[in-house]
C-alpha positions in Angstrom: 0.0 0.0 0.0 1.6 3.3 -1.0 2.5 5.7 2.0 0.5 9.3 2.7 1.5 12.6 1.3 3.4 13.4 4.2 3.6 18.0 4.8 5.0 20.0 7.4 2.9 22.4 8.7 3.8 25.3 11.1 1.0 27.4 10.6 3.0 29.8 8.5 1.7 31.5 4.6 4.9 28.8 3.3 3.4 25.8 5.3 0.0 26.8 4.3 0.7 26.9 0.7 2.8 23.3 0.8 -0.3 22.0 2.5 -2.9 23.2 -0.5 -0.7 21.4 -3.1 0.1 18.2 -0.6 -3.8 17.8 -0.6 -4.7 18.2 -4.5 -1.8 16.0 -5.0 -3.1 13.5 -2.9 -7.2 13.4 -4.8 -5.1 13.3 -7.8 -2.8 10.4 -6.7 -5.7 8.7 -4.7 -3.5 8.7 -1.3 -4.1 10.1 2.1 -2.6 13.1 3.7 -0.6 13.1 7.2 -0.8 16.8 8.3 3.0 17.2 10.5 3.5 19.9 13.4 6.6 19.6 15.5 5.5 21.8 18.6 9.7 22.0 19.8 10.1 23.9 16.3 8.2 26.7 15.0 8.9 29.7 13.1 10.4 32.7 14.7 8.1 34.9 14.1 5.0 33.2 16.0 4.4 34.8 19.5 3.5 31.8 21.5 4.8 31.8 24.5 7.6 29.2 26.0 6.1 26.7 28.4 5.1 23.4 26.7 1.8 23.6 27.4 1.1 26.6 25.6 3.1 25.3 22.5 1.6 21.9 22.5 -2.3 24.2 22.0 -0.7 26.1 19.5 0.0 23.2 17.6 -3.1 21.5 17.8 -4.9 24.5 16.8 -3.0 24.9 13.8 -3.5 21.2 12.9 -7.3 21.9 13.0 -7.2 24.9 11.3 -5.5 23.3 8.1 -7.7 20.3 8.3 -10.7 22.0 8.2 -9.7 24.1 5.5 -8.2 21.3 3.3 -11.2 19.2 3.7 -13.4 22.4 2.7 -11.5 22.4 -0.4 -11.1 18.4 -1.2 -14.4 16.8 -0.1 -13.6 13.2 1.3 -10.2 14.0 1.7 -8.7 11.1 3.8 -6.2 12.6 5.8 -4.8 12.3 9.6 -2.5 15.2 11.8 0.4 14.4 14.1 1.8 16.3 16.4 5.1 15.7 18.0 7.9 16.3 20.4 10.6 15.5 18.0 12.5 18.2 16.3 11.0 18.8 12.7 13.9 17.4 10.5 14.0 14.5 12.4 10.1 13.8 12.3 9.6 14.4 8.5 12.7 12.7 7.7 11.6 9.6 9.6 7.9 9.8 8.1 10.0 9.9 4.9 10.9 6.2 5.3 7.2 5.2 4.9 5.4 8.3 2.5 5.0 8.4 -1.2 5.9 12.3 -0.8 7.2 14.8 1.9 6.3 18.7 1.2 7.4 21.4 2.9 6.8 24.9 2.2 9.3 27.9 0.5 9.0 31.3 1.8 9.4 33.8 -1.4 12.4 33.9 -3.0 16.0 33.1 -2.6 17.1 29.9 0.5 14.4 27.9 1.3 12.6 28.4 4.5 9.0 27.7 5.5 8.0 25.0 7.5 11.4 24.7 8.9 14.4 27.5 8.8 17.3 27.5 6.2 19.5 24.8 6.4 17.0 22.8 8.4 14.9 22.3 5.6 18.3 21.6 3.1 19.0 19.3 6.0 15.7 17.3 5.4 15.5 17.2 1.3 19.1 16.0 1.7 18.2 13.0 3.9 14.4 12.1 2.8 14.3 8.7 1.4 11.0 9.2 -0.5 10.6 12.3 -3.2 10.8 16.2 -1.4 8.6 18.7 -2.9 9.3 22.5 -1.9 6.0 24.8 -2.9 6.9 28.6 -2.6 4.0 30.5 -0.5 1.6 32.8 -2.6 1.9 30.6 -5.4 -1.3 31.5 -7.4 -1.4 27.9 -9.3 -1.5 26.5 -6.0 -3.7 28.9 -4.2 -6.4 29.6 -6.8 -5.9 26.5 -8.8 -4.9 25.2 -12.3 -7.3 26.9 -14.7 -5.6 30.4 -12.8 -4.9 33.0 -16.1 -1.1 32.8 -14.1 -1.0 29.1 -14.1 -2.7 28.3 -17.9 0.8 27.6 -19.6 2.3 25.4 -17.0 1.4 22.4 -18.9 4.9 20.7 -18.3 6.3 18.4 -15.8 10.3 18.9 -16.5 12.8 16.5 -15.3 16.6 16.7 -15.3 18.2 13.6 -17.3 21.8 14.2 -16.6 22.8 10.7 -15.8 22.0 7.4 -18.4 19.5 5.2 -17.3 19.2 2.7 -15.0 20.8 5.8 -12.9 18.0 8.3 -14.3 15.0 5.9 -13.4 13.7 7.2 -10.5 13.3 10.1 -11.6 11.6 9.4 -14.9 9.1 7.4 -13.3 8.5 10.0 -10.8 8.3 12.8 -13.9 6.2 10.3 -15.7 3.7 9.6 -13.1 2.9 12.7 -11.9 2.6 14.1 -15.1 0.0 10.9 -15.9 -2.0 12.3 -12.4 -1.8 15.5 -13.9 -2.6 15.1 -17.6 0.1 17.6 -18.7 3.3 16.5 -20.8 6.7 15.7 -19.6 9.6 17.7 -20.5 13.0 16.0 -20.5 15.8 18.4 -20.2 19.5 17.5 -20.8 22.7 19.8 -21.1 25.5 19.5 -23.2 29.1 21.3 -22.3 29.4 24.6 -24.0 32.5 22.7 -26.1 31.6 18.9 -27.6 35.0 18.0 -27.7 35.8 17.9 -24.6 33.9 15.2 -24.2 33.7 14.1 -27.6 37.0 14.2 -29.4 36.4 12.2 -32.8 32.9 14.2 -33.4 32.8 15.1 -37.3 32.2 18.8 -36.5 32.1 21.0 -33.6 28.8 19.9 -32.1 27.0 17.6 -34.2 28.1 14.1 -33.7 27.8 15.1 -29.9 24.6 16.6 -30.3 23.4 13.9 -32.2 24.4 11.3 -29.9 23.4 12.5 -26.7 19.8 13.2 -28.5 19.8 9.6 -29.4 20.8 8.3 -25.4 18.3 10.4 -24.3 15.7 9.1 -26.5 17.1 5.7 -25.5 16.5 6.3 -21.7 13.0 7.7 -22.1 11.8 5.0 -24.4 10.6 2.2 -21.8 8.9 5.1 -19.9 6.8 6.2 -22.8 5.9 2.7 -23.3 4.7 2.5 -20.2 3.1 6.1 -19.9 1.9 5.9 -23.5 -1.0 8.7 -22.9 2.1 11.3 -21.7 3.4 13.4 -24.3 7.0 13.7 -23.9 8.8 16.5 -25.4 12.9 15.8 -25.1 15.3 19.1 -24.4 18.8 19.7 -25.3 20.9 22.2 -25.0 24.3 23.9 -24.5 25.4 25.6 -21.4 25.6 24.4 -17.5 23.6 22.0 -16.3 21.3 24.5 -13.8 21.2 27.3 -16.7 20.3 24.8 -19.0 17.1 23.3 -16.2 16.4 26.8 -14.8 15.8 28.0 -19.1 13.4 24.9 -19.6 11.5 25.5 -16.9 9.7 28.1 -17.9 6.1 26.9 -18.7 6.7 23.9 -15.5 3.6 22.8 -13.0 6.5 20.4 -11.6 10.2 20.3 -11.9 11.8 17.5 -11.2 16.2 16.8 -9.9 17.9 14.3 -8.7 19.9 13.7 -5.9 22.5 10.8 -5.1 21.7 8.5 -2.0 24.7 8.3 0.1 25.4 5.1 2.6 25.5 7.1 5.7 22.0 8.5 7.3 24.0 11.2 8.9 26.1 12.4 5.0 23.8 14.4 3.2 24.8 17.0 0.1 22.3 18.7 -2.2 24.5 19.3 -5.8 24.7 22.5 -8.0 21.3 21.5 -10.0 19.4 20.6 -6.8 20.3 24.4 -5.2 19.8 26.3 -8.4 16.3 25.1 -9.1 15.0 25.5 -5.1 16.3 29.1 -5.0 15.3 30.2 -8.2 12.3 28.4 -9.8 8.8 29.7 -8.9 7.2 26.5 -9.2 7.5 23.3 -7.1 10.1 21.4 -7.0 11.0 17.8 -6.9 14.2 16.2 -5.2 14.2 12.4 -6.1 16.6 10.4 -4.8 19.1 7.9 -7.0 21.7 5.8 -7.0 
C-alpha cells in the first residue's frame, strides 16, 4: 500500500501553501494526507509563549485549522494530523521512510525556509528517502488553482536527465507519473558542455556528432517510460550551457520540476548538488528532489 502525502505544517503562509498542493496531490494520486507539526520547532516569528503547554495548544490548533480548511476544499479528503515532540527534521525525515511524498513549504524567493528555517529544511531534502517537494508561498497555481490565467501555460512536468539510465529511473518514473496524475506533458531536459570536444573528441564537426548522440541516449532512456506512460506526451530538451542554466531556461512553462539527488550510505552524510540548489532558489514552481543511486 503506497504511504501518505506526508507535509509540514507550522501554521505559516509557506506551510500553508505546501499544505494546498500536498492535498490536490493526494485526490489526484488517490492517497491520504498526514498533516506534521513539530511543537519544539516553529517559526520565529510566531508569538507563543515558552512553556510546553502553551506550544503543544498552538500546535493543535493549527492542525485543526489546516484540516478543516483542506477538507473544505477536497471533499472526502482522507487525511490524519500528528503532532510531535521530535524536532521537525527528524520527524519528517523519519515519516519519509514510509510516505509516497514529503512537502514542505518555500518562503518567497531566494534559501528555502517555510515549514522549517534555512538549512533545516536543506537538511531534510538531503536525507528524505521518499521524493521532497518545496512549494513557494503565494503561489497562485496553488492557491487559486490550475485553470488560474497565471498558471494556464504550465502544462509541463520537467525532469533533469543528466545521468543514463538505469541511474536516471527514479526520476523518470516520478516525472512520468505525476505528469500521468496531472494530464500535462513531460519535459525531459538534458545539457551538453558549451564545447563537444571535450567530451567528444572524434565528433565530425564542432557539435553535431555530440549533439546527435546524446539526442539519441536520451531518447534511449525515455523509451521504456513512454511505453509505459503511452498517454504522456514527452517533449525531449537539449541544449548547451551548465547543467542548472540549462534546467532553470526549460523550466519556464513547469507545474512540476523535477532533480535528482544521489543517495549516500551514511544517514548522517547528506549534500544537495549544484542543480538541486539552483532550481530550489530560483524556480517559482514546485520542485522535486528524487533520490538515485
Amino acid at each position: 500500500m503506497a504511504g501518505p502525502v506526508v507535509v509540514g505544517l507550522d501554521g505559516s503562509p509557506a506551510s500553508v501553501t505546501a499544505a494546498w498542493w500536498a492535498a490536490h496531490e493526494a485526490v489526484v494520486r488517490h492517497l491520504p494526507v498526514l498533516l506534521l507539526h513539530s511543537w519544539t520547532t516553529q517559526p520565529l516569528d510566531v508569538p507563543v509563549a515558552q512553556e510546553a503547554l502553551s506550544k503543544q495548544r498552538h500546535g493543535g490548533r493549527v492542525l485543526q485549522r489546516t484540516e478543516a480548511e483542506l477538507l473544505h476544499r477536497h471533499a472526502g479528503l482522507s487525511m490524519v494530523t500528528e503532532l510531535v515532540s521530535e524536532p521537525a527534521s527528524k520527524a519528517l525525515v523519519d515519516a519519509g521512510e514510509t510516505a509516497t511524498l514529503l512537502v514542505l513549504g518555500s518562503r518567497g524567493h531566494g534559501s528555502v525556509a517555510g515549514f522549517l528555517l534555512g538549512s533545516v529544511s536543506l537538511h531534510v531534502l538531503g536525507l528524505a528517502q521518499c521524493p521532497s517537494v518545496t512549494v513557494r508561498a503565494g503561489d497562485p497555481a496553488v492557491a487559486h488553482g490550475w485553470s488560474h490565467p497565471a498558471a494556464i501555460d504550465r502544462q509541463e512536468v520537467v525532469v533533469g536527465v543528466q545521468q543514463p539510465a538505469p541511474t536516471a529511473d527514479a526520476l523518470l518514473e516520478f516525472a512520468f507519473t505525476a505528469a500521468e496524475a496531472h494530464g500535462v506533458r513531460v519535459r525531459a531536459v538534458r545539457a551538453l558542455p558549451p564545447s563537444s570536444l571535450v567530451t567528444h573528441p572524434h565528433a565530425p564537426s564542432p557539435g553535431d556528432g555530440y549533439e546527435a548522440d546524446e539526442r539519441t541516449r536520451l531518447a534511449a532512456d525515455l523509451a521504456p517510460w513512454q511505453e509505459k506512460f503511452p498517454g504522456v506526451e514527452v517533449v525531449d530538451h537539449v541544449a548547451r550551457g551548465s547543467a542548472s542554466q540549462v534546467l532553470l531556461a526549460a523550466s519556464a512553462r513547469s507545474r512540476l520540476t523535477v532533480v535528482g539527488r544521489r543517495r549516500h550510505p551514511s544517514p548522517l552524510t547528506w549534500k544537495l548538488g549544484p542543480v538541486a540548489h539552483a532550481a530550489l532558489h530560483h524556480l517559482p514552481c514546485p520542485v522535486a528532489v528524487v533520490t538515485h543511486d
